[in-house]
VEXDREN-2710 file (C-alpha; in Angstrom, 1 decimal):
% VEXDREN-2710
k/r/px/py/pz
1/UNK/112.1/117.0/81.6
2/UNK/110.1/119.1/83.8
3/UNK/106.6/118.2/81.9
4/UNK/107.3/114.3/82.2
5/UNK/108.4/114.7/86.3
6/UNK/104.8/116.9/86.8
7/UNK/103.1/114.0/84.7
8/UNK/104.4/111.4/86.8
9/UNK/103.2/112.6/89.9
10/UNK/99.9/114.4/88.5
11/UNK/96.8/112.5/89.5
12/UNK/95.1/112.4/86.4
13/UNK/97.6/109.7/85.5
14/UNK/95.5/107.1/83.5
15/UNK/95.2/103.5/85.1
16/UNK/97.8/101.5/85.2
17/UNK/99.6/104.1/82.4
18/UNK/99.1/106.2/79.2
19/UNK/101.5/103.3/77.1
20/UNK/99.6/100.0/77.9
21/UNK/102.0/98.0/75.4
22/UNK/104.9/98.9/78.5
23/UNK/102.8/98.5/81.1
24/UNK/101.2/95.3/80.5
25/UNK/104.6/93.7/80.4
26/UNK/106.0/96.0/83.0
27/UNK/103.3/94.6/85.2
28/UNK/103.8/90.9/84.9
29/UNK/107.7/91.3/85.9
30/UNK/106.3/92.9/88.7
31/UNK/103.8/90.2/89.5
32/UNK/106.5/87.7/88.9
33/UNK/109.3/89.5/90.8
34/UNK/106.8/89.4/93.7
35/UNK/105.9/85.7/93.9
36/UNK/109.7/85.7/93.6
37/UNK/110.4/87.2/96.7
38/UNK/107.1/85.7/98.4
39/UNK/108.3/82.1/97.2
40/UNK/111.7/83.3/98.0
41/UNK/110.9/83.7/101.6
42/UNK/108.4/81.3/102.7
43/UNK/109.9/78.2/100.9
44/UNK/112.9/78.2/100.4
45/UNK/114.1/81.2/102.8
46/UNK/116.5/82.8/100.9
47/UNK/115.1/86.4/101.1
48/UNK/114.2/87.9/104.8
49/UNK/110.7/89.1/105.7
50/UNK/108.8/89.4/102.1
51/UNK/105.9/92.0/103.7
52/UNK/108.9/94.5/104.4
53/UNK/110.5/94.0/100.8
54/UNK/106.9/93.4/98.8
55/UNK/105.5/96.8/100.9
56/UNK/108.6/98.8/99.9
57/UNK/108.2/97.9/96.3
58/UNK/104.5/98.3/96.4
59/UNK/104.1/101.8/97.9
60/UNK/107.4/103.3/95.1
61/UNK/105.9/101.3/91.7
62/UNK/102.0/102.5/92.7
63/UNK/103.3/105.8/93.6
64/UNK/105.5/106.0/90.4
65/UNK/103.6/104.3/87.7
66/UNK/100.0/105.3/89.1
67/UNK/100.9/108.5/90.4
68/UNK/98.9/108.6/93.6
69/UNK/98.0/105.4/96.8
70/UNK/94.9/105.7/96.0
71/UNK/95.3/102.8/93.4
72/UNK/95.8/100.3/96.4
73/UNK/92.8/101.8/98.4
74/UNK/93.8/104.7/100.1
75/UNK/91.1/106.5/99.8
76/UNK/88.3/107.2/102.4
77/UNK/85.0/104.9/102.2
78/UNK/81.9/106.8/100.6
79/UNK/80.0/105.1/104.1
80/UNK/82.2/104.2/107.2
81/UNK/79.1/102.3/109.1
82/UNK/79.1/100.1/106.0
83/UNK/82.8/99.1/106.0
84/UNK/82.7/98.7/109.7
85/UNK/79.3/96.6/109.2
86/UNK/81.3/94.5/106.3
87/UNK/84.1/93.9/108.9
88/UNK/82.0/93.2/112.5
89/UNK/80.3/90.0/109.4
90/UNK/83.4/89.0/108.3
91/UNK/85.1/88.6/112.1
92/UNK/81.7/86.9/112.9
93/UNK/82.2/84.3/110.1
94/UNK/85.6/83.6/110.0
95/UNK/85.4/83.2/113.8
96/UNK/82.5/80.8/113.2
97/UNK/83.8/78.8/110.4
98/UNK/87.2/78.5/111.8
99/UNK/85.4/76.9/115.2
100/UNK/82.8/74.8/113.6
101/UNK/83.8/73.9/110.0
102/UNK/87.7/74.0/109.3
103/UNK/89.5/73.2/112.3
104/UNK/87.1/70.0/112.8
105/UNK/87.6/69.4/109.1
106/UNK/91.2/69.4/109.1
107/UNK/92.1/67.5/112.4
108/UNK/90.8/64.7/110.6
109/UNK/94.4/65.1/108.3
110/UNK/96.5/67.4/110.7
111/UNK/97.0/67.5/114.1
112/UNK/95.1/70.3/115.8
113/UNK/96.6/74.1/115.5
114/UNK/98.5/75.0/118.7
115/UNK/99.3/78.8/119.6
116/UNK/103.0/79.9/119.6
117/UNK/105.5/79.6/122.2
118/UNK/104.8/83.5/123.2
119/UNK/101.1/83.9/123.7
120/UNK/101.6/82.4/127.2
121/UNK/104.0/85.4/127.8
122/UNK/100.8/87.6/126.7
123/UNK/98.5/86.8/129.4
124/UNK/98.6/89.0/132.0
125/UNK/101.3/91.5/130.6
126/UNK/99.9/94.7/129.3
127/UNK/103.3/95.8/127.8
128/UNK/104.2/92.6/125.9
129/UNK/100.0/92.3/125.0
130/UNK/100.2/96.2/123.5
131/UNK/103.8/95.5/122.0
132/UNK/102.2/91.7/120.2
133/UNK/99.2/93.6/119.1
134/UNK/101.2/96.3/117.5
135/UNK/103.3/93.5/115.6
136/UNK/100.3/91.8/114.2
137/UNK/98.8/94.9/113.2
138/UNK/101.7/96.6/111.6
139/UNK/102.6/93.2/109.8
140/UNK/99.0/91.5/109.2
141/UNK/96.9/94.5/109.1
142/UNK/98.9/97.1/107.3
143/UNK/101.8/95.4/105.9
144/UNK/100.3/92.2/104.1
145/UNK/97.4/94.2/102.8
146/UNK/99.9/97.2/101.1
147/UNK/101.9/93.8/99.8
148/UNK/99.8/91.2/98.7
149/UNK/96.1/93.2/97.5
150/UNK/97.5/96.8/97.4
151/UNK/100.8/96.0/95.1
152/UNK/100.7/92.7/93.8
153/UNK/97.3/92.2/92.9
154/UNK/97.0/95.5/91.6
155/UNK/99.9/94.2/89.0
156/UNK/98.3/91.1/88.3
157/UNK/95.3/93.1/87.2
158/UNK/96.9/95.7/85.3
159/UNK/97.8/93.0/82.8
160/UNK/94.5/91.9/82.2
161/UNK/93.8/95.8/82.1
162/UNK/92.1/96.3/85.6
163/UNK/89.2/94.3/84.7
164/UNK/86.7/92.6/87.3
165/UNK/87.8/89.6/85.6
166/UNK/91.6/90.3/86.1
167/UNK/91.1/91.1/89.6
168/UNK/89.4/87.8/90.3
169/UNK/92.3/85.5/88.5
170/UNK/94.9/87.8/89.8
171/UNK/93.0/86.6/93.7
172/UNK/93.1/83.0/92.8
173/UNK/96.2/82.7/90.7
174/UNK/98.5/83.8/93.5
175/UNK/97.8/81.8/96.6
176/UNK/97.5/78.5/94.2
177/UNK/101.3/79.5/93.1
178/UNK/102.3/79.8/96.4
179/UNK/100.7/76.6/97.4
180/UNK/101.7/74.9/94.9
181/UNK/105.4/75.7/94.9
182/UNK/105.5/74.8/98.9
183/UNK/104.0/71.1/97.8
184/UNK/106.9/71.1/95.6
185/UNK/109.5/71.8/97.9
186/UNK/107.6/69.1/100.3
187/UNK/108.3/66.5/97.9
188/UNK/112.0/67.5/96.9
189/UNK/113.0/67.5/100.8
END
């Protein structure tokens, strides 16, 4: 008993696991459970806040079945000026697209995006700005990427065996299962 509990936790732990004809299958409840509790939540809001629930599950199955975070990422960059390069780029474009490409793009179909009700309570309050910005980070920052690419992408990949290939399906597969299913629940209403 002791052997299999110092397993668990060691970090030579193959990835996803030593028994690939569990884990394979192990992986894909996992996945499914997940877009469960994400389509759960966002259409047809019978389970609260899926980031909290999906991070929860995330960080105990990686930690469990991997034996170690550093399956989701957790693990420091080999160069920090490149990651930080990678993300100044990425900020750069999104800002740009957003502004010049997809917002003029889709006001032609939907009416322009408006802020929410409590940004105007933002300006000029430090307190409320800091207290917003930790929100958004905890949830969008931390939360969302421990959920979504730490936990369940990493168990979409697993059952195609961690491949580059897996990884890329697993990307696509979710979102267009989430988009579909809130189509579907357009058209039911």
């Amino acid at each position: 008993m002791k052997s299999e509990s110092c397993l668990l936790f060691s970090p030579t732990v193959p990835f996803p696991s030593g028994n690939p004809l569990a884990s394979r299958p192990l992986s894909a409840f996992e996945f499914c459970f997940g877009a469960f509790i994400v389509i759960g939540h966002n259409v047809f809001h019978i389970v609260p806040n899926e980031v909290i629930v999906l991070c929860v599950l995330g960080l105990v199955s990686i930690r469990l079945r991997d034996g170690r975070c550093s399956a989701m990422g957790f693990q420091k960059p080999a160069s920090w000026r490149r990651i930080l390069l990678i993300a100044l780029i990425a900020a750069i474009l999104r800002i740009l697209l957003a502004q010049f490409l997809i917002e003029p793009l889709t006001s032609v179909f939907w009416p322009s995006p408006t802020a929410p009700a409590l940004t105007k309570e933002i300006t000029g309050n430090i307190n409320i700005a800091l207290v917003a910005l930790l929100l958004v980070w905890a949830f969008a920052a931390f939360g969302e990427e421990i959920a979504y690419r730490g936990y369940l992408l990493t168990r979409a990949a697993d059952i195609g065996r961690r491949s580059a290939a897996a990884y890329w399906i697993g990307s696509c597969s979710f979102p267009s299962c989430l988009g579909t299913a809130i189509i579907t629940k357009a058209h039911l209403v």
